[in-house]
VEXDO-192694 format. One record per residue: residue number from 1; x, y, z negated of N, C-alpha, C in turn. Coordinates in Angstrom, 1 decimal, padded with zeros to 4 digits. Each point is the difference from the previous one (the first is absolute). Last residue first. Layout:
# VEXDO-192694
num  n.c1  n.c2  n.c3  ca.c1  ca.c2  ca.c3  c.c1  c.c2  c.c3
NUM  X  Y  Z  X  Y  Z  X  Y  Z $
...
//
This chain:
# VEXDO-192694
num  n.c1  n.c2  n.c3  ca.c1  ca.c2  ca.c3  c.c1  c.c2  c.c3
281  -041.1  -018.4  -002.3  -000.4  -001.8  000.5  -001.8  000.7  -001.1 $
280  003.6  003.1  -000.3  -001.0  -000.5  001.5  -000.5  -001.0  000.4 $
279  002.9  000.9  -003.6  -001.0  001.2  -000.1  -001.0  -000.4  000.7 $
278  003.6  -002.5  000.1  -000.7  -000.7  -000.6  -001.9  001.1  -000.2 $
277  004.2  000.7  002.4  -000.5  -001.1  000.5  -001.7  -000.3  -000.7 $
276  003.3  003.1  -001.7  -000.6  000.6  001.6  -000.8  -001.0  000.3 $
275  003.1  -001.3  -003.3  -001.2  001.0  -000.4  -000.9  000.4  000.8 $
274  003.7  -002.4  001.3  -000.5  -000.9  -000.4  -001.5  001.1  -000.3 $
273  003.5  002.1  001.7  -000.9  -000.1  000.8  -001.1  -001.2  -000.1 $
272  003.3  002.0  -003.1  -001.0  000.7  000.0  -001.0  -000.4  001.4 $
271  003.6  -002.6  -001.6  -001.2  000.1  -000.7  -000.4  001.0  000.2 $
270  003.4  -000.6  002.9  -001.1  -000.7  -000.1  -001.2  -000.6  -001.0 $
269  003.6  003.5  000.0  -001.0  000.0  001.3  -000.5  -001.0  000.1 $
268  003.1  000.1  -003.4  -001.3  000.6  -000.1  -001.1  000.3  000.6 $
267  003.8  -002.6  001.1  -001.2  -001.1  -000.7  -001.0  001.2  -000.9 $
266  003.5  001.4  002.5  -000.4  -000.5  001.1  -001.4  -001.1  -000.7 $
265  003.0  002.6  -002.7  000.0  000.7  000.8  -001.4  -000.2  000.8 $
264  003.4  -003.1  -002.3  -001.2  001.4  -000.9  -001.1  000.4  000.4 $
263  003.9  -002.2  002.6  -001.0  -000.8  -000.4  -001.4  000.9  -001.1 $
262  003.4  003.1  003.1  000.0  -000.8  -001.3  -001.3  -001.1  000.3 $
261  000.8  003.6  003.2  001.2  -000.2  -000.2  000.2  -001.2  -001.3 $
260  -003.2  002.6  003.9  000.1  -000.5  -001.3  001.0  -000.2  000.1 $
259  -000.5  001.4  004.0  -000.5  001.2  -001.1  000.2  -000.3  -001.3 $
258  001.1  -002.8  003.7  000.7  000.8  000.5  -000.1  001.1  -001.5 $
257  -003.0  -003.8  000.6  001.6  -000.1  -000.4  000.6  001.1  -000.1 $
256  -004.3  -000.6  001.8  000.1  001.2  -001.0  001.4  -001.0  -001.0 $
255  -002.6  -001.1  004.6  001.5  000.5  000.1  000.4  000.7  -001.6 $
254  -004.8  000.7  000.5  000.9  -001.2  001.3  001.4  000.5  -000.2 $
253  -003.2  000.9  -004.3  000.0  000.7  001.6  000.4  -000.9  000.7 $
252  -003.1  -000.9  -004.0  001.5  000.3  000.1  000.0  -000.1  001.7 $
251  -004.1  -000.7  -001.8  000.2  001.3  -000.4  001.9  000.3  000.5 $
250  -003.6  -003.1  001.2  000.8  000.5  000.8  000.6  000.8  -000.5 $
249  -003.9  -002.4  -001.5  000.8  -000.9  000.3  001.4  000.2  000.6 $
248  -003.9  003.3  -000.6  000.7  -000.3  -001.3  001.0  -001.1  -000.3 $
247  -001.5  003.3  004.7  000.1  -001.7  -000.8  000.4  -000.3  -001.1 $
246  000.6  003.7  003.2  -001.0  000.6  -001.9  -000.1  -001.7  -000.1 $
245  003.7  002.6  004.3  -000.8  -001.6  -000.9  -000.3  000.7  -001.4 $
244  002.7  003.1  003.4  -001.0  -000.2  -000.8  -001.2  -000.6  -000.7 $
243  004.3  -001.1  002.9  -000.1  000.6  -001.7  -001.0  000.4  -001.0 $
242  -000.7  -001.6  004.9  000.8  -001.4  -001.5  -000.1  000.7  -001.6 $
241  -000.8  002.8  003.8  -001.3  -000.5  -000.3  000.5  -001.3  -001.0 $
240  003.8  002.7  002.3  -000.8  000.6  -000.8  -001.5  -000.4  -000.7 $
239  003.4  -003.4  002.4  -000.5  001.2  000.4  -000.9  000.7  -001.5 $
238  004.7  -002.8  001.7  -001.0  -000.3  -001.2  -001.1  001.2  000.3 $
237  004.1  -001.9  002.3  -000.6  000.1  000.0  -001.3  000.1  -000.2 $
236  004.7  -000.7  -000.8  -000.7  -001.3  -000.4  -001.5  000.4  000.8 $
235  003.3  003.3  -000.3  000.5  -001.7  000.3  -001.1  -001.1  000.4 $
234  -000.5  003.8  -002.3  -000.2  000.4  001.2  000.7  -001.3  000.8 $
233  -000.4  000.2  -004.6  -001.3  000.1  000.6  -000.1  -000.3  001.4 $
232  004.0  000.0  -002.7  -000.6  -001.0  000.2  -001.0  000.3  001.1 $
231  001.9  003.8  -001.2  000.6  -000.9  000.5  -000.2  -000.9  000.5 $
230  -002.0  002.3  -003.5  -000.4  000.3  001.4  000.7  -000.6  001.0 $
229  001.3  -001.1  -004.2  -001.4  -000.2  000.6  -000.6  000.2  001.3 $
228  004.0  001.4  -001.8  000.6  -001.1  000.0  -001.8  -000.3  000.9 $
227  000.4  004.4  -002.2  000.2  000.0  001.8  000.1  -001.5  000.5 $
226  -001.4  000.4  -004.5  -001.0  000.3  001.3  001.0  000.0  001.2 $
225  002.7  -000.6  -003.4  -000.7  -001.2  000.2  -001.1  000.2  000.7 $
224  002.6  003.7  -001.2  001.0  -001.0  000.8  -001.0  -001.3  000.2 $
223  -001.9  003.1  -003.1  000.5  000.9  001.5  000.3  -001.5  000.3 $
222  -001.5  -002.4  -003.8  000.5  000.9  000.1  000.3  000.7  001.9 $
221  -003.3  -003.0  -003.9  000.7  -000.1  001.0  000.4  001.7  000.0 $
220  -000.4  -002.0  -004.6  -000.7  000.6  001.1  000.6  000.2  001.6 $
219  -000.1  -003.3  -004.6  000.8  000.4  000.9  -000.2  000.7  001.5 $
218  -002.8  -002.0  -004.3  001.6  000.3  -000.3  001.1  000.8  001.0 $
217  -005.8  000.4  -001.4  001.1  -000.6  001.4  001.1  000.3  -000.7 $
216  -004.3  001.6  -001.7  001.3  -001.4  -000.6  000.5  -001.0  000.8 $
215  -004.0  003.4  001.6  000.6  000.1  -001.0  001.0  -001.2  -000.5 $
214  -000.7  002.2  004.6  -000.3  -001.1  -000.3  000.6  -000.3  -001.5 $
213  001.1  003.6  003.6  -000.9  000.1  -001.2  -001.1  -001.1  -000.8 $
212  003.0  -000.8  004.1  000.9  001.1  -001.0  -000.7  000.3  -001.3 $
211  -002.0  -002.2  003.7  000.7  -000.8  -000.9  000.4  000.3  -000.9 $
210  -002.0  003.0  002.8  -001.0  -000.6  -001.0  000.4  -000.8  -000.8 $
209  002.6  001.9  003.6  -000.4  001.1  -001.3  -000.9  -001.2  -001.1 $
208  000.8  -002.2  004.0  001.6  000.5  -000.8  -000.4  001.3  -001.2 $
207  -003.5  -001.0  003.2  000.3  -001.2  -000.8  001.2  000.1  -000.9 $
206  -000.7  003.6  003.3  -001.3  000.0  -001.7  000.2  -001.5  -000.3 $
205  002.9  000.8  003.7  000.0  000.9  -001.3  -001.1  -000.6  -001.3 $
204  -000.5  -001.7  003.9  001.3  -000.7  -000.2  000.3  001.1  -001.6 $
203  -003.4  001.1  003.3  -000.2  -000.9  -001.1  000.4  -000.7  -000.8 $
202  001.3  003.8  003.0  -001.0  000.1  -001.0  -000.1  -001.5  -000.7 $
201  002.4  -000.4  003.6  001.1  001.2  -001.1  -001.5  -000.4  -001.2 $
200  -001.6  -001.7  003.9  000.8  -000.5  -001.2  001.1  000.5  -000.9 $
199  -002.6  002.6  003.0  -001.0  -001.0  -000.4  001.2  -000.3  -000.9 $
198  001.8  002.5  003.0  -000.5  000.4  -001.2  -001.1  -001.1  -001.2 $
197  004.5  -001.2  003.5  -001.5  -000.1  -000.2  -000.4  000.9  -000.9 $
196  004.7  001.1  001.3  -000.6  -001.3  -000.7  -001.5  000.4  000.0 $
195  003.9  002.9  001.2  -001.1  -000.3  001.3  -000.9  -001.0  -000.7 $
194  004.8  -000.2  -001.7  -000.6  001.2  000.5  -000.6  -000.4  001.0 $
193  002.2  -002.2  -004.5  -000.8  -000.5  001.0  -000.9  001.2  001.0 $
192  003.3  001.3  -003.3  000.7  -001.6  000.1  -001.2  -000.7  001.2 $
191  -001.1  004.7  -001.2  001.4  -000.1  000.1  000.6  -001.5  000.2 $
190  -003.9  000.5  -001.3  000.1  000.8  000.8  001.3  000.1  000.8 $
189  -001.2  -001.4  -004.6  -000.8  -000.7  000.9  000.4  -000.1  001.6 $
188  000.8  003.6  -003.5  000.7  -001.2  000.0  000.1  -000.9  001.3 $
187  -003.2  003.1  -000.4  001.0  000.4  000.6  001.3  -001.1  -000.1 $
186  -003.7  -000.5  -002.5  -000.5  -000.4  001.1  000.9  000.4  001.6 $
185  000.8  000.6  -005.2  000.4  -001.6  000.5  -000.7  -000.1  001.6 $
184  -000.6  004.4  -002.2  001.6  -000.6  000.2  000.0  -001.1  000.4 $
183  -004.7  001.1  -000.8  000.9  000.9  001.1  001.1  -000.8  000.2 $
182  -001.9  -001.6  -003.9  -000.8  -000.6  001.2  000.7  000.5  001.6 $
181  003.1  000.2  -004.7  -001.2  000.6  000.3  -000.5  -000.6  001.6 $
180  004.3  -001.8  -002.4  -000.4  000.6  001.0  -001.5  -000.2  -000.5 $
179  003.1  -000.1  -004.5  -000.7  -000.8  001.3  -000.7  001.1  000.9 $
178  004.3  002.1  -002.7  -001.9  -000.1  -000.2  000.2  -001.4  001.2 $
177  004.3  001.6  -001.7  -000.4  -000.2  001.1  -001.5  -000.4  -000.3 $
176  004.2  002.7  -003.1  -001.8  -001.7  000.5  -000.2  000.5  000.8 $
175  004.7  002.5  -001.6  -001.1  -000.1  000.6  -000.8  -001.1  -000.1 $
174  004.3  003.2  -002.0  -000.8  -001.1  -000.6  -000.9  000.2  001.1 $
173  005.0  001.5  -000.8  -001.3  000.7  000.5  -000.9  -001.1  000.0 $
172  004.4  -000.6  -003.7  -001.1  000.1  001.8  -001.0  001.0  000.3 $
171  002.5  -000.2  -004.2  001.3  000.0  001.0  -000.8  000.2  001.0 $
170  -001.6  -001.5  -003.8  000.0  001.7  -000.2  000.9  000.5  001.4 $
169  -001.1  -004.8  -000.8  -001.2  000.8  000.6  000.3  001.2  000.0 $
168  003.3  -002.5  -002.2  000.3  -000.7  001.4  -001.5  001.2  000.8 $
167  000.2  -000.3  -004.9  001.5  000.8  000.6  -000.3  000.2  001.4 $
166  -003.3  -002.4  -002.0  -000.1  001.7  -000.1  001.1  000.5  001.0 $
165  -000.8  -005.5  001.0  000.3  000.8  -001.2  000.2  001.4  000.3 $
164  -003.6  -003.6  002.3  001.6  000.3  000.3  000.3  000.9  -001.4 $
163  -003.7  -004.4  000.6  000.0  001.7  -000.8  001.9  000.3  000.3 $
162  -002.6  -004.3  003.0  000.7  000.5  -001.6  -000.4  001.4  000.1 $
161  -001.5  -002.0  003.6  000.0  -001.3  -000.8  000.9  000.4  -001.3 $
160  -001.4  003.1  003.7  -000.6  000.0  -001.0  000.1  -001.2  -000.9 $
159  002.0  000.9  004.6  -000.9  -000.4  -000.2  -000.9  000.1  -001.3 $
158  004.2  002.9  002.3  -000.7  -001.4  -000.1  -001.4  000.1  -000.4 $
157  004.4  002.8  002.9  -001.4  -000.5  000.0  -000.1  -000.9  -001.5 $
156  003.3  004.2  002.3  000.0  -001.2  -000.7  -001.7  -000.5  -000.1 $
155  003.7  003.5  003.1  -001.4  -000.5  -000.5  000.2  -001.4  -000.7 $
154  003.5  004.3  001.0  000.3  -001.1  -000.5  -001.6  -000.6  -000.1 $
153  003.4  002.9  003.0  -001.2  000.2  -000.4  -000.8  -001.1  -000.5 $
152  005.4  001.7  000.3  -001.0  -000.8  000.5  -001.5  000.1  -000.9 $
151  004.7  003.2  000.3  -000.9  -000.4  -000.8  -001.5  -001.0  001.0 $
150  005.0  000.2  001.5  -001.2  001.0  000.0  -000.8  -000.6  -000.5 $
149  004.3  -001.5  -000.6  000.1  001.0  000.9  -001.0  001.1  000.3 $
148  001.1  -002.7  -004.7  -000.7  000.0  001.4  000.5  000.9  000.4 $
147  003.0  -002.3  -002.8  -000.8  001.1  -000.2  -000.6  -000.4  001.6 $
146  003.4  -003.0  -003.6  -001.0  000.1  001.5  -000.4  001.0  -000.8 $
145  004.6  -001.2  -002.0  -000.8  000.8  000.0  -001.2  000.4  001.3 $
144  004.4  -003.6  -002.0  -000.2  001.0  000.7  -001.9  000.4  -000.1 $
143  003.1  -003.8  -001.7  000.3  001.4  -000.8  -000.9  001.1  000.6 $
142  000.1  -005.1  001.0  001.1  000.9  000.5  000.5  001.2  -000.4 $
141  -003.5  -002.7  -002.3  001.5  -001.0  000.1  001.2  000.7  001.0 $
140  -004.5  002.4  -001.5  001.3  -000.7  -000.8  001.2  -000.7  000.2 $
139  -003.3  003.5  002.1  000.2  -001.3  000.6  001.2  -000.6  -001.1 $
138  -004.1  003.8  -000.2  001.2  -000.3  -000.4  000.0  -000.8  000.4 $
137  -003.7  003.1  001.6  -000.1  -000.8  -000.7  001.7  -000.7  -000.2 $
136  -003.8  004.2  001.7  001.1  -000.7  000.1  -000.1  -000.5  -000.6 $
135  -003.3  002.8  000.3  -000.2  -000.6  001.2  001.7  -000.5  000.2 $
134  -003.0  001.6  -003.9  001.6  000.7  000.5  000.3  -000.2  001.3 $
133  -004.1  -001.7  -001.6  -000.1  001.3  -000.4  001.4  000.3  001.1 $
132  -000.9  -004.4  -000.3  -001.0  000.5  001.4  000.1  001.9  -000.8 $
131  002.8  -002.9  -002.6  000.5  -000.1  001.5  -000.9  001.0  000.9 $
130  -001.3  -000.7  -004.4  001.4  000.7  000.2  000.5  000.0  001.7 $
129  -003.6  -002.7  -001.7  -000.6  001.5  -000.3  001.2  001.4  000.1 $
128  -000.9  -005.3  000.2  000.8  000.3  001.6  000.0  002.0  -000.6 $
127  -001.0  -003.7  -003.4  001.5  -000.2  000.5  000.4  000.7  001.4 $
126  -004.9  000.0  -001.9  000.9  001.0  -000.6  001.6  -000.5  000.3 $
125  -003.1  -002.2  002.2  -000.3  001.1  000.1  000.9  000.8  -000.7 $
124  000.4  -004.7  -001.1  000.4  000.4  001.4  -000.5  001.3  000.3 $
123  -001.9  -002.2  -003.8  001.7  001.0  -000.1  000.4  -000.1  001.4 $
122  -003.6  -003.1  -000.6  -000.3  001.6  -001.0  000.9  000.7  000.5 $
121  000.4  -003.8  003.5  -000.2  000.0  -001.5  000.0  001.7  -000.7 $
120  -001.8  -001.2  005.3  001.2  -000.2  -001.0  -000.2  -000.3  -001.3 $
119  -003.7  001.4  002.9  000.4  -001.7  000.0  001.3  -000.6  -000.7 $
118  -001.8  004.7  001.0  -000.7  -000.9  -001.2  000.1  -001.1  000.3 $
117  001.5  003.1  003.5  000.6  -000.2  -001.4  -000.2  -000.8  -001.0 $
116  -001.2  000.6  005.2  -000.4  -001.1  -001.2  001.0  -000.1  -001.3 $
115  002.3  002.1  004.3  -001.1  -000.6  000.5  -000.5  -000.9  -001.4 $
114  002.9  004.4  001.9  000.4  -000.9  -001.5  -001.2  -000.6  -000.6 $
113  002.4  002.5  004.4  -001.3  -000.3  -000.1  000.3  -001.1  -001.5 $
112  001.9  004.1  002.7  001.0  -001.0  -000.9  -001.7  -000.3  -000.4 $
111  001.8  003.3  004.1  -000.9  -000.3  -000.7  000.4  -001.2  -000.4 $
110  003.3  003.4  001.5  -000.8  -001.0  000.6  -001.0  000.0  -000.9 $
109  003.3  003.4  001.6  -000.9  -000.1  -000.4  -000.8  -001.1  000.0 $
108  004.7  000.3  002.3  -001.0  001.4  000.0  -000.9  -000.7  -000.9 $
107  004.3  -001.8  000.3  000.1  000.8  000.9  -000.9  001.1  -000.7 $
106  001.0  -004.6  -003.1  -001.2  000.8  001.2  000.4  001.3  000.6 $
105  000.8  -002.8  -004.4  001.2  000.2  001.2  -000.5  000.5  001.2 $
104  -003.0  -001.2  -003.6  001.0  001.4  -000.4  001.5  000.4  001.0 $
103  -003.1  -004.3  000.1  -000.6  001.2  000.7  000.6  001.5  -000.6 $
102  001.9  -004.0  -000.6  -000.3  000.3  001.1  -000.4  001.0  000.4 $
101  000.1  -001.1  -004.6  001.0  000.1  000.1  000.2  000.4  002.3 $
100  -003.3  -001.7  -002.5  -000.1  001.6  -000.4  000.8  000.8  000.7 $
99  -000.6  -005.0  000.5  -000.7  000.7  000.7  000.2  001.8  -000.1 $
98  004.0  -003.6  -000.8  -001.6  000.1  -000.9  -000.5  001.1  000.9 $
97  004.8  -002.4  000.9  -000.5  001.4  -000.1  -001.6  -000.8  000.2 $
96  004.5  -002.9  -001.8  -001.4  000.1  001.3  -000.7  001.3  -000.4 $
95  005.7  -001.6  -001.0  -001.3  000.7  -000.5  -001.1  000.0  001.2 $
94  004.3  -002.6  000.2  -000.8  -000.2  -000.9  -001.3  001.2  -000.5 $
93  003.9  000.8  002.8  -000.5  -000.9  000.5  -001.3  -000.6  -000.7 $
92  002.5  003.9  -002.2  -001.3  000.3  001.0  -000.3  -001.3  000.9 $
91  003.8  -000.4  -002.6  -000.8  -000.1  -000.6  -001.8  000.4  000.4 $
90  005.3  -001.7  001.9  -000.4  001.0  000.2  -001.8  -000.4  -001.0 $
89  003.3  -003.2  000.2  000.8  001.0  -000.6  -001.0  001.7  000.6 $
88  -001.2  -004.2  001.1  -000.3  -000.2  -001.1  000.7  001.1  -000.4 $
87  000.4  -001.5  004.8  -001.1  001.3  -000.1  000.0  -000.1  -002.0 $
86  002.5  -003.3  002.3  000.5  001.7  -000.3  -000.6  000.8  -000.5 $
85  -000.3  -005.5  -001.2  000.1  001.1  000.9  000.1  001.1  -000.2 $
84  000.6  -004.2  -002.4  001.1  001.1  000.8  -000.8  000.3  000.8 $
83  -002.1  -003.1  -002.8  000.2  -000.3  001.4  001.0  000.6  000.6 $
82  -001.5  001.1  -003.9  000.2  -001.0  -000.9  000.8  -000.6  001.6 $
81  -002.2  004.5  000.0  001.3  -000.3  -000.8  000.7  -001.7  -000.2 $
80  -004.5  000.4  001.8  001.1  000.9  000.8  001.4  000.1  -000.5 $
79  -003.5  -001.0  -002.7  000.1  -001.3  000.7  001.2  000.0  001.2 $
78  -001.8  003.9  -003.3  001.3  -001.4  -000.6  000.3  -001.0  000.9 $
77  -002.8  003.0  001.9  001.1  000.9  -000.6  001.1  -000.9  -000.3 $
76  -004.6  -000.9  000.2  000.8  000.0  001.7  001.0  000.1  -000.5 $
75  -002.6  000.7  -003.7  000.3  -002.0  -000.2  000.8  000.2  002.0 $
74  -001.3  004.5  -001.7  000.9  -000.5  -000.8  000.7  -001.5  000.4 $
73  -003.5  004.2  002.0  000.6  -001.5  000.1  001.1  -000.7  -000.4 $
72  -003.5  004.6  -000.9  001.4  -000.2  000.5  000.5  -001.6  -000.1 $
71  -004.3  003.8  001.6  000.2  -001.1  -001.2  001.5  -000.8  000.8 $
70  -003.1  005.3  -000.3  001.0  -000.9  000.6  -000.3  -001.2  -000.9 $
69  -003.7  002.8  000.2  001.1  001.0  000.1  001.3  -000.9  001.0 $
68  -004.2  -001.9  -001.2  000.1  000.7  000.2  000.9  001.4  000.8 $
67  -000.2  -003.6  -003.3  000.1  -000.4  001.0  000.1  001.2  001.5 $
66  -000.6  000.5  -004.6  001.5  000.5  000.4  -000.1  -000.8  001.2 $
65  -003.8  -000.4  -001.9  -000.1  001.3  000.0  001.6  000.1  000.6 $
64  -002.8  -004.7  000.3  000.7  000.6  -001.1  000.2  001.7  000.7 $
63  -003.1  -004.6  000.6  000.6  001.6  001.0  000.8  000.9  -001.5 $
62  -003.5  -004.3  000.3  001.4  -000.2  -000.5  000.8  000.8  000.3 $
61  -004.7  000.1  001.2  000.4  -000.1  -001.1  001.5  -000.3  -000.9 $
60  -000.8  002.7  004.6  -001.2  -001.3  -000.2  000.2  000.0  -001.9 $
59  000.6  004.3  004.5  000.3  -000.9  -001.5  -000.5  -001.6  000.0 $
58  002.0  003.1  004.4  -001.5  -000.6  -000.7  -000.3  -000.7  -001.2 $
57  002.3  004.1  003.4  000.7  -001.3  -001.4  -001.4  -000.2  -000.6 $
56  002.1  002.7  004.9  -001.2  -000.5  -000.7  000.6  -001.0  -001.4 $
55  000.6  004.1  003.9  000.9  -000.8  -000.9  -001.1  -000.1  -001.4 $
54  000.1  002.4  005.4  -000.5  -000.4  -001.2  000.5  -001.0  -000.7 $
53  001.2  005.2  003.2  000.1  -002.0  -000.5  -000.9  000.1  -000.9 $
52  -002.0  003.6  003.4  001.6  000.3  -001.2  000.0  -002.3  -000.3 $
51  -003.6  003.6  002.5  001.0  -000.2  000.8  001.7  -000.5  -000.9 $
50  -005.0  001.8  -001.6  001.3  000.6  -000.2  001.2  -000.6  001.0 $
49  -004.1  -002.5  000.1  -000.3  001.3  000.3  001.0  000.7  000.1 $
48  001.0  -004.5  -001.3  -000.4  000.4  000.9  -000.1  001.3  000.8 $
47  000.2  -001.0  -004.5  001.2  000.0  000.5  000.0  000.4  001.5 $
46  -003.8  -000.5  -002.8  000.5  001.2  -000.1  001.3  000.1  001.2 $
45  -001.8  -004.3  000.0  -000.9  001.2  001.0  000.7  001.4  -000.3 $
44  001.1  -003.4  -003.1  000.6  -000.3  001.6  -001.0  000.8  000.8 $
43  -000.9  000.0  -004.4  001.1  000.3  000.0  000.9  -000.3  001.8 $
42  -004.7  -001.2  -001.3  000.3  001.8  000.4  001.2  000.2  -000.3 $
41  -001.5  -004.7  -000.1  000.0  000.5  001.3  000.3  001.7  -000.2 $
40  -000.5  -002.5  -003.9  001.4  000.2  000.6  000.2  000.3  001.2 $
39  -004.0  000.5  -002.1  000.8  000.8  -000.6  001.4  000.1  000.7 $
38  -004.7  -001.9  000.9  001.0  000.8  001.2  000.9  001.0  -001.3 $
37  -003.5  -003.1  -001.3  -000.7  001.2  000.3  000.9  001.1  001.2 $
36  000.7  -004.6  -002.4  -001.0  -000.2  001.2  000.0  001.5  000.5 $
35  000.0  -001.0  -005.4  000.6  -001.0  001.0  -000.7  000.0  001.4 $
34  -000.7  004.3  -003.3  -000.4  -001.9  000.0  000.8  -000.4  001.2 $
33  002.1  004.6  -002.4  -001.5  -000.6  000.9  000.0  -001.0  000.2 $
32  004.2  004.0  -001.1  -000.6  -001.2  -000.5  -001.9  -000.3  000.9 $
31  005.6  002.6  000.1  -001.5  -000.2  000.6  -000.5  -001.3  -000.9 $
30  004.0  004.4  -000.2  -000.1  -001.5  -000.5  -002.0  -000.4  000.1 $
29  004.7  002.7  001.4  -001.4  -000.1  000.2  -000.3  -001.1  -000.5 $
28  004.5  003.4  -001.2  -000.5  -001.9  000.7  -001.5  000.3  000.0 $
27  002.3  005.0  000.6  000.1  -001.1  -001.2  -000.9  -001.0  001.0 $
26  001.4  004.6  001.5  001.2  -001.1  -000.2  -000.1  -001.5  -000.9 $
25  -003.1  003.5  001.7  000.4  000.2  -001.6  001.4  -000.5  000.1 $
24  -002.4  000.1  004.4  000.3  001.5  -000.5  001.1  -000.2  -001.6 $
23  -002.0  -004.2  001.6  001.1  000.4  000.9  000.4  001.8  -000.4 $
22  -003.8  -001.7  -002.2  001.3  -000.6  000.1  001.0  000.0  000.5 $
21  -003.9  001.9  001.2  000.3  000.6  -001.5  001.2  -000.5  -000.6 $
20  -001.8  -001.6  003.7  000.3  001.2  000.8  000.7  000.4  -001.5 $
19  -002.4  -003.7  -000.6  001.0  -000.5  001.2  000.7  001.3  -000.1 $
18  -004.2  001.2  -001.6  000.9  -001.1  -000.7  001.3  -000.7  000.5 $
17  -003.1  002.3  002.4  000.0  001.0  -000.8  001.2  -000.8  -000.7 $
16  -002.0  -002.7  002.8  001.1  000.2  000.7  000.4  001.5  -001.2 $
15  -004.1  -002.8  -001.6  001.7  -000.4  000.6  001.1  000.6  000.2 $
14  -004.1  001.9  000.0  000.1  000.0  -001.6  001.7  -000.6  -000.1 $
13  -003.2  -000.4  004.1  000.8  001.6  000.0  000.8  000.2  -002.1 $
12  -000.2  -004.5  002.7  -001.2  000.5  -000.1  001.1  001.7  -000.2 $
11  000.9  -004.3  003.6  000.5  001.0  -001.8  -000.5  000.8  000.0 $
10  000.0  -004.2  003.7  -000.6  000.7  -000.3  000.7  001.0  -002.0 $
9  002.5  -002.5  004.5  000.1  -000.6  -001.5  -001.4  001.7  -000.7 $
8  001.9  -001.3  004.7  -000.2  -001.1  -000.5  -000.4  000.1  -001.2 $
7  001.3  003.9  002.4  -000.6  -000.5  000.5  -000.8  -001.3  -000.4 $
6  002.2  003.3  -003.7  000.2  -000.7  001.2  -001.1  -001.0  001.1 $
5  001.3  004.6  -003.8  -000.7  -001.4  000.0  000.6  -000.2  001.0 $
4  001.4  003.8  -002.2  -001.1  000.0  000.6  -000.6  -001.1  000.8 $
3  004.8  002.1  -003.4  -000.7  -001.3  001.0  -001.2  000.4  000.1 $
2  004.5  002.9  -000.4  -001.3  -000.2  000.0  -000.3  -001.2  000.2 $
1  004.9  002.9  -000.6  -000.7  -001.3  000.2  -001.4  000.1  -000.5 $
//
């Protein structure tokens, strides 16, 4: 198994080395990079490429780690019992198979996408560190013993909103995804809007770069929010000479919903175009 990118989903050559190193090691990938940058999109493109399932678990904050695996319905159980019905004498009625637990039942090789670890609690990483090593896990209530059929290729994403623990990192293949460089995003680009004006590629860019380096911005627009823009743009048909407005009355872009995201945000663009104003007056 190789991946070497996909039609839709640009990966830089640092990526797919990474991707490859994992699938080779047998060990979880574990991606990190700003919000936007196509982490979870590359768990469904790998899959893609490799021609294999995808099986997705997207944490949130109340995601328990045995969820996971199985979770066994005790309050059906009694209520069933309490009703006579049959199925209560059989104990597997009651158990719901957890993601892991799926994808270790798998024919051939799937990919196990383990979407925004850092949103669980502390200890959810180290409560999976037995399972994703041994690649089985005990079913207590029936006694019996899941093993994968085939070691699934396990990518895990988050976001940097915690510190994951040693134990849990000595396990991964570790990758960042750097912010797209002027090239990559313009391939980006490319790929979601093919044939797009060059004019407004260009201009569309250098405003999204400039925002970007806009000191004490809380929230830098993100990949996914230019293509959102450009989107607009073309909708809305916005021509490349809009964008490039020097009107100090104009400094925030058209449509620049799409790019900001915070009240913060949107009132530092306008004190700086207050400043602009005033330079010039």
């Amino acid at each position: 198994m190789k991946f070497d990118g996909t039609r839709r989903y640009v990966a830089t050559d640092d990526l797919k080395v990474a991707v490859n190193a994992a699938i080779t090691l047998s060990r979880p990938l574990l991606i990190k990079g700003e919000p936007g940058t196509g982490k979870t999109a590359l768990a469904l493109e790998v899959a893609d490429a490799l021609g294999v399932p995808i099986i997705e678990w997207h944490i949130k904050s109340t995601t328990k780690a045995h969820q996971g695996l199985y979770e066994y319905d005790a309050v059906s159980r009694l209520r069933d019992s309490q009703l006579g019905d049959a199925r209560v004498h059989d104990i597997k009625n009651y158990i719901k198979r957890g993601k892991l637990w799926e994808a270790f039942d798998k024919d051939v090789r799937p990919v196990l996408l383990i979407d925004e670890i850092d949103k669980a609690d502390i200890e959810f990483p180290n409560d999976l560190l037995q399972e994703l090593d041994r690649m089985e896990f005990f079913v207590y209530e029936t006694g019996e013993t899941i093993k994968a059929r085939n070691r699934p290729i396990v990518i895990i994403t988050s976001n940097n909103e915690k510190e994951l623990p040693d134990a849990f990192l000595r396990r991964c293949f570790f990758h960042y995804i750097k912010f797209p460089d002027d090239e990559t995003m313009r391939a980006i680009v490319e790929v979601h809007f093919p044939g797009l004006k060059g004019r407004l590629v260009a201009e569309a860019m250098r405003i999204f770069y400039d925002i970007r380096d806009v000191p004490g911005l809380k929230k830098k627009p993100s990949t996914s929010e230019l293509l959102d823009w450009l989107k607009l743009l073309l909708n809305e048909d916005v021509q490349p000479e809009t964008l490039r407005e020097t009107d100090s009355r104009k400094l925030i872009p058209p449509l620049a919903g799409a790019l900001l995201k915070n009240e913060q945000d949107i009132h530092l663009f306008e004190r700086i175009a207050f400043m602009a104003r005033r330079k010039g007056e």
